[in-house]
C-alpha positions in Angstrom: -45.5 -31.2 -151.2 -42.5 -33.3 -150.1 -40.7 -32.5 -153.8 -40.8 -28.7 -153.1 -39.5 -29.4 -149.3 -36.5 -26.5 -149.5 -34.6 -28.9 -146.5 -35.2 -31.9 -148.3 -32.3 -34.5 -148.8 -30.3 -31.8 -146.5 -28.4 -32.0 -143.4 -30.1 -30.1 -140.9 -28.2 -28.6 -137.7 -29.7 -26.6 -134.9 -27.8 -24.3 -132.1 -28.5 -27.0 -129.1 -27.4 -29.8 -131.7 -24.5 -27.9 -132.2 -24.2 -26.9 -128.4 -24.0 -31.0 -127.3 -22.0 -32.2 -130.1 -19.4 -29.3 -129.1 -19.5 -30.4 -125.6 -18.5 -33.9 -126.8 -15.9 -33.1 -128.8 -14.5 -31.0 -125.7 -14.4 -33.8 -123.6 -13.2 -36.4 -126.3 -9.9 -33.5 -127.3 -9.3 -33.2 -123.4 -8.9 -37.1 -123.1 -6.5 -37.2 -126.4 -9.1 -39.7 -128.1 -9.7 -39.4 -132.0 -13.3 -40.0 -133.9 -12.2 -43.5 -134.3 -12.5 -44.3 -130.9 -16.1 -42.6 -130.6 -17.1 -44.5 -133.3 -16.1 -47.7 -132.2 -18.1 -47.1 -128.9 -20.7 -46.4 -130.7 -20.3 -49.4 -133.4 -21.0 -46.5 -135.8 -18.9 -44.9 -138.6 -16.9 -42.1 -138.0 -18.6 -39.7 -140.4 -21.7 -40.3 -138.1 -19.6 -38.9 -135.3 -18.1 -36.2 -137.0 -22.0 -35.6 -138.1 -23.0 -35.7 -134.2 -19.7 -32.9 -133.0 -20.9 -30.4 -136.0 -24.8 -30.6 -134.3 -26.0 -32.2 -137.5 -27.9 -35.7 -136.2 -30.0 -36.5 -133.0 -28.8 -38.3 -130.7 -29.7 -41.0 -128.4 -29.9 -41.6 -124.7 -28.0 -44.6 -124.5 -25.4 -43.1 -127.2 -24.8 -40.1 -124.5 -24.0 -42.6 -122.3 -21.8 -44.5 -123.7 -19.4 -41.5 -124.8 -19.5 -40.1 -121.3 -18.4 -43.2 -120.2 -15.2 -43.6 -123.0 -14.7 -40.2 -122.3 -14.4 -40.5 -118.5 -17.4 -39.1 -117.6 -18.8 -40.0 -114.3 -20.4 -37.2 -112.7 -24.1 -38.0 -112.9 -25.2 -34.6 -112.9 -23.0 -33.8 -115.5 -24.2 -36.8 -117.8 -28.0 -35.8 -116.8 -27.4 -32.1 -118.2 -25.9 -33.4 -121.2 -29.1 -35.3 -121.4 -31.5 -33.1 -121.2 -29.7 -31.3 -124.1 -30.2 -34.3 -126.2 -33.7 -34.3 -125.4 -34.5 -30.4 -126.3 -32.4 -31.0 -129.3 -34.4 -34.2 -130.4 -37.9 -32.5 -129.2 -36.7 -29.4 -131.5 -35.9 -31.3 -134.6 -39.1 -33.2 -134.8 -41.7 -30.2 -133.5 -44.2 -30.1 -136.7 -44.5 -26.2 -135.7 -46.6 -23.4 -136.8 -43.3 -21.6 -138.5 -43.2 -24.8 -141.1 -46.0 -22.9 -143.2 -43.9 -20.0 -143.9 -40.9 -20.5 -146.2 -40.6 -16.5 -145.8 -39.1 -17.3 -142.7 -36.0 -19.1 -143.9 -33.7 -16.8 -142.1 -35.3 -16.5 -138.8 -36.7 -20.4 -138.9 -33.9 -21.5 -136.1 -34.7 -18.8 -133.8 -38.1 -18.7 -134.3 -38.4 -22.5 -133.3 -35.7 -21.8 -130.2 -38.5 -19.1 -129.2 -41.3 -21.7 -129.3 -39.9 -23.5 -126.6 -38.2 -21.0 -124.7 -39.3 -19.5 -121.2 -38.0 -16.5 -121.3 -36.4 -13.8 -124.2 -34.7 -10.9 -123.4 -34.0 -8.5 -126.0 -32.1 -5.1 -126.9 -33.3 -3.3 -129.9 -31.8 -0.2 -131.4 -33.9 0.2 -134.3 -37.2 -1.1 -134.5 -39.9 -2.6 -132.6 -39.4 -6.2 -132.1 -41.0 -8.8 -133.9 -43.3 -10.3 -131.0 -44.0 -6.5 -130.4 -45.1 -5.1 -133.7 -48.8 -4.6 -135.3 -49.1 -5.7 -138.6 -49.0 -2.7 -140.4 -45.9 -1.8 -138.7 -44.3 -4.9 -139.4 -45.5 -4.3 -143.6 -43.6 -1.1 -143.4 -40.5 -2.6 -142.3 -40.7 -5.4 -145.1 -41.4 -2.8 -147.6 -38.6 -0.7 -146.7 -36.3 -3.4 -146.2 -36.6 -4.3 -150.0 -36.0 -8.2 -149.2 -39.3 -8.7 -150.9 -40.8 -7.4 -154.5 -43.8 -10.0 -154.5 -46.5 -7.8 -152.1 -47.7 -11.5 -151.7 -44.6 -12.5 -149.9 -45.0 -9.8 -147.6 -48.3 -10.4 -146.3 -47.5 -13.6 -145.9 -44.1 -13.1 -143.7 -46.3 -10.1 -141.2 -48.9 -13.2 -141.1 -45.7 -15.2 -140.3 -44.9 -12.8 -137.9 -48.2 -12.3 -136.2 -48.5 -16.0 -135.8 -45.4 -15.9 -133.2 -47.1 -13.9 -131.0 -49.4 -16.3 -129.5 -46.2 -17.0 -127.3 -47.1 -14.2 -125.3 -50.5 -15.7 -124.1 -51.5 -18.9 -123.2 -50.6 -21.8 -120.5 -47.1 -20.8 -120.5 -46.6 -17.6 -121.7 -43.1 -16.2 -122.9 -41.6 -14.1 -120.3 -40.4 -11.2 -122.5 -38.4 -8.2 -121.7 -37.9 -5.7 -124.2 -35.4 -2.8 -123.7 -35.9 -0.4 -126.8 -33.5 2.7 -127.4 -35.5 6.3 -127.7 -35.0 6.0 -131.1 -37.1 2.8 -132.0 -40.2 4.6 -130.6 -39.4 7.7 -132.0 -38.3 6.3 -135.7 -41.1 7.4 -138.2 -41.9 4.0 -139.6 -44.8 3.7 -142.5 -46.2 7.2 -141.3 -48.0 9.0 -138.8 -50.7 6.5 -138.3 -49.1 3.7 -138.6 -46.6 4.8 -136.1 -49.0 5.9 -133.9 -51.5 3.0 -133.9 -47.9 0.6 -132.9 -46.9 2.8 -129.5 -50.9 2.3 -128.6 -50.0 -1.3 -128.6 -46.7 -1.0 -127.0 -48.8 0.5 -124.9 -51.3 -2.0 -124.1 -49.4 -4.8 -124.3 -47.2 -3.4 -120.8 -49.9 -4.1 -119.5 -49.8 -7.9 -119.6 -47.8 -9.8 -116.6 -45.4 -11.7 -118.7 -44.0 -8.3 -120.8 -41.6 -5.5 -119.5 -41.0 -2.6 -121.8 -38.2 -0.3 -120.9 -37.1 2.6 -123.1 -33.5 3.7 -122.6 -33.2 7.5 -123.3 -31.2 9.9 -125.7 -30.2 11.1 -122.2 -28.4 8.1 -121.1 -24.6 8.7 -122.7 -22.4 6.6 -123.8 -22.9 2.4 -123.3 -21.8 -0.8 -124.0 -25.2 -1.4 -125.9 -24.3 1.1 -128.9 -22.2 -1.3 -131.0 -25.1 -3.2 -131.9 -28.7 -4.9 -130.9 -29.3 -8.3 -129.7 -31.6 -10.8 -128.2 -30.7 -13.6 -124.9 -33.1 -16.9 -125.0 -33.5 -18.4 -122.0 -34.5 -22.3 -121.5 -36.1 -24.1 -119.0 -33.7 -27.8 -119.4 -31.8 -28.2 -116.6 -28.1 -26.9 -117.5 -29.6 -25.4 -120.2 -27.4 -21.7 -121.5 -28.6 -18.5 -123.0 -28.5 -18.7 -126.4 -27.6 -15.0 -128.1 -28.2 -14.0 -131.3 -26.8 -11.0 -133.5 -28.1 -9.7 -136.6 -25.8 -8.1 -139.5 -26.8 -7.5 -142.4 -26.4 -10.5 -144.3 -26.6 -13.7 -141.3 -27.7 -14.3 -138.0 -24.8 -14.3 -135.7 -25.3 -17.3 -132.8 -23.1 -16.9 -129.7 -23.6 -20.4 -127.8 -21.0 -20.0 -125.8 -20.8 -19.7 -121.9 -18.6 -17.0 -121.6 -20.9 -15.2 -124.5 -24.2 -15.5 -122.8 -22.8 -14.4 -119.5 -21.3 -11.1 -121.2 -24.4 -10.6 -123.2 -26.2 -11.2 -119.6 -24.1 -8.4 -118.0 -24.5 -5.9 -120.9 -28.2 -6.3 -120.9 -28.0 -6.1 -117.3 -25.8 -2.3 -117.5 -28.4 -1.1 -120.1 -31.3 -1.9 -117.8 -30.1 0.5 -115.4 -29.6 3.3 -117.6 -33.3 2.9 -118.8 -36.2 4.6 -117.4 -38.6 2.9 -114.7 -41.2 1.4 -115.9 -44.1 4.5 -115.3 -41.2 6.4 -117.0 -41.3 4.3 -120.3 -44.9 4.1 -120.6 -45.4 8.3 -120.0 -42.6 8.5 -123.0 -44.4 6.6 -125.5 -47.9 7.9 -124.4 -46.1 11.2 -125.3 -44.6 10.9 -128.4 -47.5 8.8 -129.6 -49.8 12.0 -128.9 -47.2 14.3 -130.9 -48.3 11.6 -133.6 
């Protein structure tokens, strides 16, 4: 029901939103022009383009345009990037996804749409199994020991919320996903024996598919720039399009949009990789300790 819609009557910002509008208020600072300006361009008021720098409206074609032009803009391929941005951003906010069904999913619900469209994910986990990874019962366990949720119908319904986004990895145009897991995830005893040993059979099978690379990096490796903390690169197919990283702490979701962020994010993941095992390597470890299970 519309009354019980949680974003209802608010302002709704997404990371590429926030992406163009920073872009635009780059290029308006470097050109010493104030909001007033933009706005006058526009014929709109200036709280609608403070609203379009923060990422918190769409924004049109011809509205792209016309700042580009105020702001000196005149490299086409430059406008046509920024375009293309507008365009994701707009396609994002009005996708009627799956995820829309699960109000469990209020912290993840941004990344979780940026996953529905994206091409490719690359992600480093220290912990756990990630979510596109996980069986059901594995992903139950971690609700119940993350002790987020009391109401046992809550948590079914955020592993059915979770089991939903894995359709991404088949289809028309699967999600290229590559998955670099520290020994410990597949070694962490997490809702017992069989529940444990039932998730590395389908970490198993599932490096089987084309579009998924599993790669553990081992106890053995030493010391790496991947020990302060775990994180997962989204790639998109728009032209001009950046990696968009994301961090987890304890309390938020940490988004780096930056360029300089996703190409040191890039280069970390990229160090790690090497230190992993190949990928006959990975799959004889898990096939191991899942037999000690």
């Amino acid at each position: 029901m519309a009354g019980n819609d949680p974003n209802r009557g608010k302002t709704i910002t997404t990371v590429l939103g926030r992406r163009l509008g920073g872009e635009l208020l780059r290029m308006r600072e470097v050109c010493g022009l104030r909001q007033t300006h933009a706005a006058e361009a526009l014929t709109a008021s200036v709280t609608k383009v403070a609203k379009i720098e923060r990422g918190q409206v769409p924004m049109r074609d011809p509205d792209v345009r016309a700042l580009c032009h105020l702001y000196g803009e005149n490299d086409e391929a430059a406008i046509e990037k920024l375009l293309a941005l507008a365009k994701a951003d707009r396609d994002r906010r009005k996708a009627k996804g799956w995820w829309n069904q699960y109000p469990q999913l209020t912290a993840q619900i941004e990344y979780v749409a940026l996953e529905d469209i994206a091409t490719e994910v690359r992600t480093w986990q220290l912990a756990f199994v990630p979510g596109l990874l996980q069986t059901a019962d594995y992903a139950r366990a971690l609700a119940v020991g993350n002790g987020a949720w009391q109401d046992l119908d809550e948590i079914e319904t955020f592993v059915e919320a979770r089991m939903a986004r894995q359709a991404r990895l088949a289809g028309e145009r699967p999600l290229q996903l590559w998955a670099l897991l520290h020994e410990g995830v597949v070694r962490q005893l997490v809702g017992g024996r069989d529940v444990m040993r039932a998730q590395l059979e389908h970490l198993l099978e599932v490096t089987s598919l084309p579009n998924v690379r599993v790669q553990v990096v081992p106890f053995m490796a030493g010391a790496h720039p991947g020990m302060t903390c775990a994180f997962t690169a989204v790639s998109f197919a728009e032209p001009g399009a950046l990696d968009v990283v994301q961090v987890d702490t304890l309390s938020t979701k940490v988004w780096l949009e930056s360029e300089t962020d996703a190409a040191h994010h890039s280069a970390v993941f990229d160090r790690i990789t090497r230190l992993g095992l190949a990928h006959s390597s990975s799959v004889r470890l898990i096939d191991s300790i899942r037999k000690e299970m």
